[in-house]
C-alpha positions in Angstrom: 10.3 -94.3 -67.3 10.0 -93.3 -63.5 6.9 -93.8 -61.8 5.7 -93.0 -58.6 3.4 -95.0 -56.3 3.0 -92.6 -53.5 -0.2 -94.8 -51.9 2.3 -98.0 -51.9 2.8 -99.9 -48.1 0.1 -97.6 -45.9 1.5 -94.4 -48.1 5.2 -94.9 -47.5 5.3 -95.3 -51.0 7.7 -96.3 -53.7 8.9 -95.2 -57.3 9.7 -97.9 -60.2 12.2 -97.3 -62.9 10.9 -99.3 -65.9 13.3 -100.0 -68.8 12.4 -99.9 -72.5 13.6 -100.4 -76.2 11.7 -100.6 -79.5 9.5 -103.0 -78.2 8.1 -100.8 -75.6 8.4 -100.9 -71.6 9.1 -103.8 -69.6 9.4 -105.1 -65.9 12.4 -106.6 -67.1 14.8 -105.0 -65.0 12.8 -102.8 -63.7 14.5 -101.1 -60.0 12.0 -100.3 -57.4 13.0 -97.1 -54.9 11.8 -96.9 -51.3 13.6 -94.8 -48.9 16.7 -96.0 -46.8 17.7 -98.4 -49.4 19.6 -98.5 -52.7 21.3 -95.3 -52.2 18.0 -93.7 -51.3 18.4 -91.0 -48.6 15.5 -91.4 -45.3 13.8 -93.8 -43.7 10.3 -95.6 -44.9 7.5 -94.4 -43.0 3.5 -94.7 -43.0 2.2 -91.2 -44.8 5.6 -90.2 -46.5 3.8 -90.7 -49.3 7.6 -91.2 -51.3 6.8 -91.3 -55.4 4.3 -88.3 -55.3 6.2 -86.6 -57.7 8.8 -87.7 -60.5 11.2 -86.5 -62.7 14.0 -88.2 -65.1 16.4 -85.2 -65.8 20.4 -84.6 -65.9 19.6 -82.9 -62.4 23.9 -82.4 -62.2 24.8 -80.9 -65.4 26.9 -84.3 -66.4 25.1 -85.4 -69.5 24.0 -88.5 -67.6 20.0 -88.8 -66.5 19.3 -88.5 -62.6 16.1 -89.2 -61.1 13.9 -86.5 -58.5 11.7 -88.3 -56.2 9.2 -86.1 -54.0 8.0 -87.3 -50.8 4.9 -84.7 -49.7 3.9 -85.8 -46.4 7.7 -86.6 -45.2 8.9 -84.8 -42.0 5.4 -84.3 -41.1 3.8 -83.0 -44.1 6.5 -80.0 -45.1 7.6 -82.6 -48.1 11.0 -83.3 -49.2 12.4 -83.8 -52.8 14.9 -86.4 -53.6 18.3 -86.3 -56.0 19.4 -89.9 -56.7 22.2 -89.8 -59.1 24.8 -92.7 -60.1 23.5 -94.7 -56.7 23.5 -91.7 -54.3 21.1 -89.5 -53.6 20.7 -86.1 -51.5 17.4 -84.9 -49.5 16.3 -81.3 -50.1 13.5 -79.9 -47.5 12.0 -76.5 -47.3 14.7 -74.7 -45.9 17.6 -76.5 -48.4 15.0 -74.6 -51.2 14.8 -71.5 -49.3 11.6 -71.5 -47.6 11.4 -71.2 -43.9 10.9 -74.5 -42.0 7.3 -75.5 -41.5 6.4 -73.6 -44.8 6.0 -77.3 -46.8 6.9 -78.3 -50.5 4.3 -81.1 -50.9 1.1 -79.4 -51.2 -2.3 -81.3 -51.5 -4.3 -80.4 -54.4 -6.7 -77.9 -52.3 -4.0 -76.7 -50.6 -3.9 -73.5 -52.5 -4.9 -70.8 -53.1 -5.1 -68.5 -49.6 -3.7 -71.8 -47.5 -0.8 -70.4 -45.0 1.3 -74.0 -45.0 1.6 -74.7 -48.4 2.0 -71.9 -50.6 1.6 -72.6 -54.8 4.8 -71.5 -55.7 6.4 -74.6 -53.3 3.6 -76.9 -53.6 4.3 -76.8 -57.6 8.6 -77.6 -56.8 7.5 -81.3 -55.2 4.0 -81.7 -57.3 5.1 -81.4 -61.0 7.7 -82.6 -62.8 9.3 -82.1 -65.8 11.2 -84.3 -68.6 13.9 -83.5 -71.0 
């Protein structure tokens, strides 16, 4: 299971990959995620708010499950989302997604509707996730 902890380290935050079996979760081997480490693309700063979204999905088509880590306030709010596969990862902004820079892909929960940042359709690409 992936999850986030977006309020970690003065909203830097962090994401945890917990490990389970038939017993249930543990913190056994559990990985934690911050950004600029462990393959993780960025660097860690105050309000990045990294873990604010999560997803555990085969995001490359390999068979093989890759995790998507959103990051809403990074690059001064417009948001990023995260690829980390087999110990590399990619950083998609706005523009990578094909929105015009400044438009955001975090979103705030009264964000929308009628806000001119943060539109619902991009808000909804870094604020929900989805599992296979």
């Amino acid at each position: 299971m992936l999850a986030g902890a977006p309020g970690d380290d003065s909203g830097a935050g962090r994401a945890f990959l917990l490990r389970g079996g038939a017993s249930g979760l543990s913190a056994a081997g559990a990985v934690a995620y911050v950004e600029g480490a462990g393959g993780v693309p960025g660097t860690r700063e105050a309000g990045d708010r990294f873990g604010s979204a999560v997803t555990v999905s085969d995001l490359t088509g390999d068979g093989v499950a890759d995790l998507g880590i959103g990051a809403e306030g990074e690059n001064a709010g417009d948001g990023t989302i995260m690829a980390l596969s087999a110990g590399a990862g990619a950083a998609y902004g706005p523009t990578a997604l094909g929105s015009p820079a400044g438009t955001g892909i975090g979103g705030r929960p009264n964000d929308w509707p009628g806000d001119v940042q943060h539109t619902r359709a991009t808000s909804d690409v870094c604020r929900w996730s989805t599992a296979e």
